[in-house]
C-alpha positions as CSV (number, residue, x, y, z in Angstrom):
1,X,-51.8,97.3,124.1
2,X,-53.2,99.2,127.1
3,X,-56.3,98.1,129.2
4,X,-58.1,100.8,127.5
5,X,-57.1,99.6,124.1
6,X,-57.8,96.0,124.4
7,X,-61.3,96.6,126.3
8,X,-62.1,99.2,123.5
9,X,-61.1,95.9,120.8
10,X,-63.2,93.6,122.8
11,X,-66.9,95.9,122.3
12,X,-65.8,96.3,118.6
13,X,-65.3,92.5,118.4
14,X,-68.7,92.3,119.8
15,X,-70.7,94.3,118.3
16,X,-69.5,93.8,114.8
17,X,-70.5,89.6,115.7
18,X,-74.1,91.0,117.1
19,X,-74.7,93.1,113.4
20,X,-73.3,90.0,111.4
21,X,-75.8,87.8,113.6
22,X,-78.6,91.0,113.4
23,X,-78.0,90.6,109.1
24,X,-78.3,87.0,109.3
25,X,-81.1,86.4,110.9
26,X,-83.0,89.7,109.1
27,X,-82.0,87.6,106.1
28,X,-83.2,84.6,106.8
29,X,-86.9,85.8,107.6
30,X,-86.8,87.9,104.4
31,X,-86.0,85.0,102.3
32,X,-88.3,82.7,104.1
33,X,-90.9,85.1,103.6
34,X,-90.5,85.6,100.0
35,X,-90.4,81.5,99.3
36,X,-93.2,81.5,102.1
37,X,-95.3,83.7,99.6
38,X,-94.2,82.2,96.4
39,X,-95.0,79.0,97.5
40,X,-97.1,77.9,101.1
41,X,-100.0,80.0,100.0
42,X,-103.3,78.6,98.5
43,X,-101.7,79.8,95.2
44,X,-98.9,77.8,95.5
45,X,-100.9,74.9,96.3
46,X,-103.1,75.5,93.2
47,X,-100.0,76.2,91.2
48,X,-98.0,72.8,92.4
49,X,-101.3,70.6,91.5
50,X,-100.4,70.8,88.4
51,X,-98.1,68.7,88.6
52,X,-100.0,66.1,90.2
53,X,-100.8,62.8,89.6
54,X,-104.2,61.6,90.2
55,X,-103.2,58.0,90.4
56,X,-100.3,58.7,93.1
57,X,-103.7,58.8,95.3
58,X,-105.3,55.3,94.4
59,X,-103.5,53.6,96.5
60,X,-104.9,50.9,98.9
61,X,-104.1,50.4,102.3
62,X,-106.9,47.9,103.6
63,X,-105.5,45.5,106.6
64,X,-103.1,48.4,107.9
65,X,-102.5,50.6,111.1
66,X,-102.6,53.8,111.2
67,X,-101.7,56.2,114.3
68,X,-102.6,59.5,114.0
69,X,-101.4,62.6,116.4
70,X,-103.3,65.6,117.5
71,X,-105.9,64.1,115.4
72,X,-108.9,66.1,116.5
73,X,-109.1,68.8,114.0
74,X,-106.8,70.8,111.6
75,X,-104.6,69.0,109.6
76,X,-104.2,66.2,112.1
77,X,-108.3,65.7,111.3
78,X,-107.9,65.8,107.6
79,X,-104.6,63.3,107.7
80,X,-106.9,60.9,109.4
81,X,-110.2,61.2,107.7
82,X,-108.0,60.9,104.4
83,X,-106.3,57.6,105.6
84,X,-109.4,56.3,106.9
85,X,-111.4,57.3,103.4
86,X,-108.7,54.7,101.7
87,X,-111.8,52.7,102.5
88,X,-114.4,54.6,100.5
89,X,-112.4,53.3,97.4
90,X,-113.1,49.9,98.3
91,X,-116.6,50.4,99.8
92,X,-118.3,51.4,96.0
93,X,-117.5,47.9,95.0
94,X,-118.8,46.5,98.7
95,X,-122.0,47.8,97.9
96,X,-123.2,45.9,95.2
97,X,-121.0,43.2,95.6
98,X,-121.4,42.6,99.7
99,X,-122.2,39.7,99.4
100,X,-119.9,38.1,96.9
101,X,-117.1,39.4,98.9
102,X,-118.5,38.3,102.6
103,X,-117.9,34.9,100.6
104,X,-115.1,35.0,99.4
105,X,-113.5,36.7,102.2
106,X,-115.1,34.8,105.4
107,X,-115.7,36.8,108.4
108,X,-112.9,39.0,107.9
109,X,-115.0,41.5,105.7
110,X,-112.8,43.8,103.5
111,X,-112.7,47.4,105.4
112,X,-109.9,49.5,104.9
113,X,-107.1,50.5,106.7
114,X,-107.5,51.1,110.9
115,X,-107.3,54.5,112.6
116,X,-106.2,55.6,115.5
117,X,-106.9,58.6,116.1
118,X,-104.5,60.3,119.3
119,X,-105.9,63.5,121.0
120,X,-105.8,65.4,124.3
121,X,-109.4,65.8,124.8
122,X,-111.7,62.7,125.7
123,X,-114.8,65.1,124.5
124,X,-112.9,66.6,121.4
125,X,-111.6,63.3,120.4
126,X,-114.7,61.2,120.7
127,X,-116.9,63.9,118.1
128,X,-113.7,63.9,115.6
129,X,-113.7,59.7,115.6
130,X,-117.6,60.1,115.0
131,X,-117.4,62.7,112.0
132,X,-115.1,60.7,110.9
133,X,-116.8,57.5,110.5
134,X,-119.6,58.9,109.3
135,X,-117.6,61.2,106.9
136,X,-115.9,57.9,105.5
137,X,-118.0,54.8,106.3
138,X,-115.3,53.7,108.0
139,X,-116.1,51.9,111.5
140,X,-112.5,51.2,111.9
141,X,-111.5,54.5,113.7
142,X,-110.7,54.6,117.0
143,X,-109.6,56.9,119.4
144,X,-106.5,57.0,121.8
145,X,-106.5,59.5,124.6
146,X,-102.9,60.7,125.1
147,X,-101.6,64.1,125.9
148,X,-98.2,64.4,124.1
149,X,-96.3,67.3,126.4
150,X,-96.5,64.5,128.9
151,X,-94.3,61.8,128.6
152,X,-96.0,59.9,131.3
153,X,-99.0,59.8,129.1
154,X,-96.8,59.1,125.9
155,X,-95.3,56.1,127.4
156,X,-98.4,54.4,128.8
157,X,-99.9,55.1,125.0
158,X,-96.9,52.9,123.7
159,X,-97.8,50.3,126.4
160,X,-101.5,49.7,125.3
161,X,-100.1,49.1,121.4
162,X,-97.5,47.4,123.1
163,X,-99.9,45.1,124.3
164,X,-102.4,44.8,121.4
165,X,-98.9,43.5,119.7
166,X,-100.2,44.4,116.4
167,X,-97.8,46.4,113.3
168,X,-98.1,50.2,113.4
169,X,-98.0,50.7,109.5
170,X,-98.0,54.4,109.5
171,X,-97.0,56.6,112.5
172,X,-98.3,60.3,111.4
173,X,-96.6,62.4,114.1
174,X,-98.3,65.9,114.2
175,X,-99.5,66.9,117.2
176,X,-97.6,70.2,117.6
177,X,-98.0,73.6,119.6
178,X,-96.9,77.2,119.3
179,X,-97.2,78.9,122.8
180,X,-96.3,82.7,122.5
181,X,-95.8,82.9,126.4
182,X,-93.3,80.4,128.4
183,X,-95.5,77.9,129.6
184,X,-93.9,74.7,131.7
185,X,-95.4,71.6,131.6
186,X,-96.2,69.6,134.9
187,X,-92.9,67.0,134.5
188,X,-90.7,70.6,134.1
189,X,-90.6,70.9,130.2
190,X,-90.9,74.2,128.0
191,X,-94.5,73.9,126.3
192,X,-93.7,74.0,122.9
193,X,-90.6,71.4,123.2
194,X,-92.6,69.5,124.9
195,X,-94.9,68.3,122.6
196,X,-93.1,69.4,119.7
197,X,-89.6,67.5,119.9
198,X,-89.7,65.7,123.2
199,X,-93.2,64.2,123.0
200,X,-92.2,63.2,118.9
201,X,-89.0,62.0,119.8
202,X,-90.4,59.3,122.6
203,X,-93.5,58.7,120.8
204,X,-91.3,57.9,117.5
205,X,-88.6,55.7,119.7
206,X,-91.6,53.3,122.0
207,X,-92.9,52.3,118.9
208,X,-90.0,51.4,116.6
209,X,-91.0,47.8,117.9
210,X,-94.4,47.7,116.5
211,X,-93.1,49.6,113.3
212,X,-90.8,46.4,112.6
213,X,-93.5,44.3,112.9
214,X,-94.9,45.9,109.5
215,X,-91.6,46.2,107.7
216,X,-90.5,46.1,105.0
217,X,-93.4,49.0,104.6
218,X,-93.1,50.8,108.1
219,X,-93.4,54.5,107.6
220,X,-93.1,57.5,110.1
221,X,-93.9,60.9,108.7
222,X,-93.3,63.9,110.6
223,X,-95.5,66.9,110.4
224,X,-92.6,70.0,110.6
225,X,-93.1,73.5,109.0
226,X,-91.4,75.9,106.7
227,X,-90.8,77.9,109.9
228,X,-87.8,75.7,110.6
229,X,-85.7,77.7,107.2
230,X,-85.4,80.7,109.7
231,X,-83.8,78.5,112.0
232,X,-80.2,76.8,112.6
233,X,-80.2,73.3,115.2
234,X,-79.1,73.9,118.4
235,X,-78.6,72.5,121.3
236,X,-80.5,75.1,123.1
237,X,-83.4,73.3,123.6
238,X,-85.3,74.6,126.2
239,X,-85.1,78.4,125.1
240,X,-82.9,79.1,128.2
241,X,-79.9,81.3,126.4
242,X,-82.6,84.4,126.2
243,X,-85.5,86.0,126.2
244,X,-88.4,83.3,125.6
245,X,-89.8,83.8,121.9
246,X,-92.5,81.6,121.0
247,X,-92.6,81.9,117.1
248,X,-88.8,81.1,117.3
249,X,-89.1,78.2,119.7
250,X,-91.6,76.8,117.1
251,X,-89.3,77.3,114.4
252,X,-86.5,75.6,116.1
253,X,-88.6,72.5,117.3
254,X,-89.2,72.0,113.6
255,X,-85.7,72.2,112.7
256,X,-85.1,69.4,115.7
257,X,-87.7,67.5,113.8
258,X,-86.2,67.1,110.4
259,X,-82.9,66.9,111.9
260,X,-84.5,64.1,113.8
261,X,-85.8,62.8,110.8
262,X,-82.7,62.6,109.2
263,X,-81.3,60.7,112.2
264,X,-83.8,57.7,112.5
265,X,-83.6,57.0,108.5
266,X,-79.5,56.9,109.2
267,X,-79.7,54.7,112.7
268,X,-83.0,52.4,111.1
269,X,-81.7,52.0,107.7
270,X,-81.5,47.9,107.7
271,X,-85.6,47.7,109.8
272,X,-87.8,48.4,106.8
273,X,-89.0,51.5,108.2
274,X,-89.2,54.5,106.3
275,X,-88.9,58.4,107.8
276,X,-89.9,61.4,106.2
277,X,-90.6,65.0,107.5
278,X,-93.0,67.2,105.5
279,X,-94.1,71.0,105.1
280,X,-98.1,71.5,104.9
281,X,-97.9,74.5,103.7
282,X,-98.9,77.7,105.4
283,X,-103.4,76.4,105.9
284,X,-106.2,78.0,107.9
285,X,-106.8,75.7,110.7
286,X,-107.6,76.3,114.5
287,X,-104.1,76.0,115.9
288,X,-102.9,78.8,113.2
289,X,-105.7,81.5,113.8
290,X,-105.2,80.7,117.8
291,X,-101.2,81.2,118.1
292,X,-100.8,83.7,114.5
293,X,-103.7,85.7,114.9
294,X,-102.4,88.6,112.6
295,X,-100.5,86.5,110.6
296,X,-104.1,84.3,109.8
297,X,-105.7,87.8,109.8
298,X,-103.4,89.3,107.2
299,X,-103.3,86.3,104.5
300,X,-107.4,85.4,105.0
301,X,-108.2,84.0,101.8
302,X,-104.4,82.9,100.6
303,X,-104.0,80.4,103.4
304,X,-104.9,76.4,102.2
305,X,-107.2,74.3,103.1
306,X,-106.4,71.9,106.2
307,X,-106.8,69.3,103.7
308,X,-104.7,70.8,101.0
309,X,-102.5,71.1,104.2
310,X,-102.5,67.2,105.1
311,X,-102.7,66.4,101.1
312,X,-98.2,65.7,101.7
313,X,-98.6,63.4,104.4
314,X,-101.2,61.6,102.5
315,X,-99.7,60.9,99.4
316,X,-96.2,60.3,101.3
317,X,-98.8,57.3,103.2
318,X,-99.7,55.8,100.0
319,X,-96.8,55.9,97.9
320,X,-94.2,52.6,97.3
321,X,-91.2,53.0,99.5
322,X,-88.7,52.8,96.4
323,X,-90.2,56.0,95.4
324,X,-88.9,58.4,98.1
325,X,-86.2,59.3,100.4
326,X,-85.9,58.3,103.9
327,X,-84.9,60.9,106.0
328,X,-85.8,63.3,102.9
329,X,-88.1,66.9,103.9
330,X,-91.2,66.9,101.5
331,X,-93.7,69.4,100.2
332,X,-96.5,69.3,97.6
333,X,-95.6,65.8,97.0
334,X,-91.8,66.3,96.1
335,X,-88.6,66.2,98.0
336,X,-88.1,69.8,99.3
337,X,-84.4,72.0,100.3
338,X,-84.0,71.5,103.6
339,X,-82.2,75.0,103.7
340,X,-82.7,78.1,102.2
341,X,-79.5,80.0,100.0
342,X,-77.1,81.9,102.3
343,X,-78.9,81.2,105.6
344,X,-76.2,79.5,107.2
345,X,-78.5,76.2,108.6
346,X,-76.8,73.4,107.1
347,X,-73.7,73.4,109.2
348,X,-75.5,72.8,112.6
349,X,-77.2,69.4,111.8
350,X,-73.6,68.5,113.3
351,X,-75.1,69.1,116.5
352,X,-78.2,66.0,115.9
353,X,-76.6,63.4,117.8
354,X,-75.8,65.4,121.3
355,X,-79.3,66.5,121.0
356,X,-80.7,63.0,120.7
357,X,-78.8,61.8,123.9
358,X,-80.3,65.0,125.7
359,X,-83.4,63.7,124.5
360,X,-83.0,60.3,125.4
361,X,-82.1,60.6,128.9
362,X,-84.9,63.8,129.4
363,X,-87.2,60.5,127.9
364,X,-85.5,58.3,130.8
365,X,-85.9,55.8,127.8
């Protein structure tokens, strides 16, 4: 074969790989947007509560910790004013019967479950903890300032429940981002990674501690997205390879969650700690209409609620541990695929356990 020949073999090599990877990844937005549409709408929402069990919702969880991220509005909000209205269920009886109960029960008057609420904003964060109490009667809400792209700030957050050395029943992680533009964080991290993965990674890992401490009913639940479908793992964390793209940044930080998720249940299995990632749904909160402006634009009126949005997380908060899947992907209260048909994702969760040591020593943990 001839220079000519084999350079002529090469391109033809190439660019039949860069149409297979063109078809594949056409594919796998047209199929996640066809199950988006049958299913992450309002409609879909409406048409899955059918199946619902009012009683799945009853559930008590007075005397426990909650810790909430990106708590301040959107789904985050309703996750927390949900947990925190676990208190509401108690408080009907409490109000006739206040004073049986302050004897029976001492000074340690029944009140619900605690709420930590963790947000950015001091300002934002302090009016969210108020609505919320007055929202749920609950006086047990408090709020943690913390910005989760910094890991500075992440790890001095795990040092103050560090020293409170009290359980963390519930870790909700779901603060999250989607940055169009490359943005870098001040400790040298891509935005959207930042908080996304690397922010839920050490947040997760500092307080594995405290989530022993509340075994055998320690659960962490993950806030990812649907976007994650049109996505394989890789190892690329830092969207370095190419041209930045924030939409698929986002959908590969979810992916890194649920294939983070899938990790902790494997390396936490004997702790009494249960992991779980979830899909909300595609809802109408500030964070969509901010980063998808066309996209919130062009489904107005078929998006959910942020509390149909958090209604997952909820319900994976309240039911017994024996009932679901650790390290299982959820949505509308049932264990969800975490692939779609022919999209070539499932292979590359392979790749989970050189991303976690990336992760652990960008962490310095």
């Amino acid at each position: 074969m001839g220079k000519s020949d084999f350079s002529v073999h090469i391109q033809i090599r190439i660019s039949i790989s860069s149409v297979a990877m063109f078809l594949l990844k056409t594919w796998r937005s047209v199929a996640f947007g066809v199950y988006g549409y049958q299913n992450f709408t309002k409609k879909g929402f409406l048409e899955h509560s059918k199946n619902f069990r009012s009683e799945d919702m009853q559930g008590q969880i007075e005397g426990k910790n909650c810790v909430v991220t990106g708590a301040n509005s959107g789904i985050g909000y309703a996750t927390a004013e949900g947990l925190a209205a676990r208190f509401d269920i108690l408080a009907k009886d409490l109000q006739f019967h206040s004073h049986i109960m302050h004897n029976s029960c001492g000074s340690c008057f029944c009140s619900g479950a605690t709420v930590y609420i963790v947000c950015r904003s001091k300002e934002r964060g302090e009016a969210a903890r108020s609505k919320i109490q007055s929202a749920t009667g609950n006086k047990n809400v408090h709020l943690e300032i913390c910005d989760v792209s910094c890991i500075g700030d992440v790890k001095t957050l795990a040092s103050r429940f560090s020293v409170k050395d009290e359980p963390v029943h519930i870790l909700v992680n779901n603060a999250g981002v989607l940055e169009q533009n490359r943005l870098t964080t001040s400790e040298g991290h891509e935005m959207n990674f930042a908080v996304n993965v690397l922010g839920t990674y050490t947040m997760t890992e500092l307080m594995l501690p405290l989530l022993e401490k509340a075994a055998p009913d320690a659960r962490v639940i993950t806030v990812a997205s649907g976007g994650m479908y049109t996505s394989p793992l890789t190892e690329d964390l830092q969207f370095n390879s190419k041209e930045f793209n924030g939409v698929e940044q986002y959908a590969r930080n979810k992916r890194v969650q649920v294939a983070l998720t899938e990790k902790w249940a494997e390396t936490n299995k004997d702790k009494g700690i249960g992991f779980y990632s979830m899909h909300p749904g595609w809802a109408e909160t500030p964070g969509v209409s901010k980063s998808l402006p066309d996209f919130s634009k062009t489904l107005s009126g078929n998006l959910r609620t942020s509390e149909e949005g958090a209604d997952t997380v909820i319900w994976l908060a309240l039911q017994p541990k024996e009932k679901l899947v650790s390290g299982g992907f959820y949505f509308d209260r049932a264990e969800a695929p975490k692939h779609l048909p022919f999209t070539a994702t499932k292979g590359s969760h392979s790749a989970i356990d050189s991303i976690v040591g990336k992760l652990h020593s960008m962490a310095n943990l």
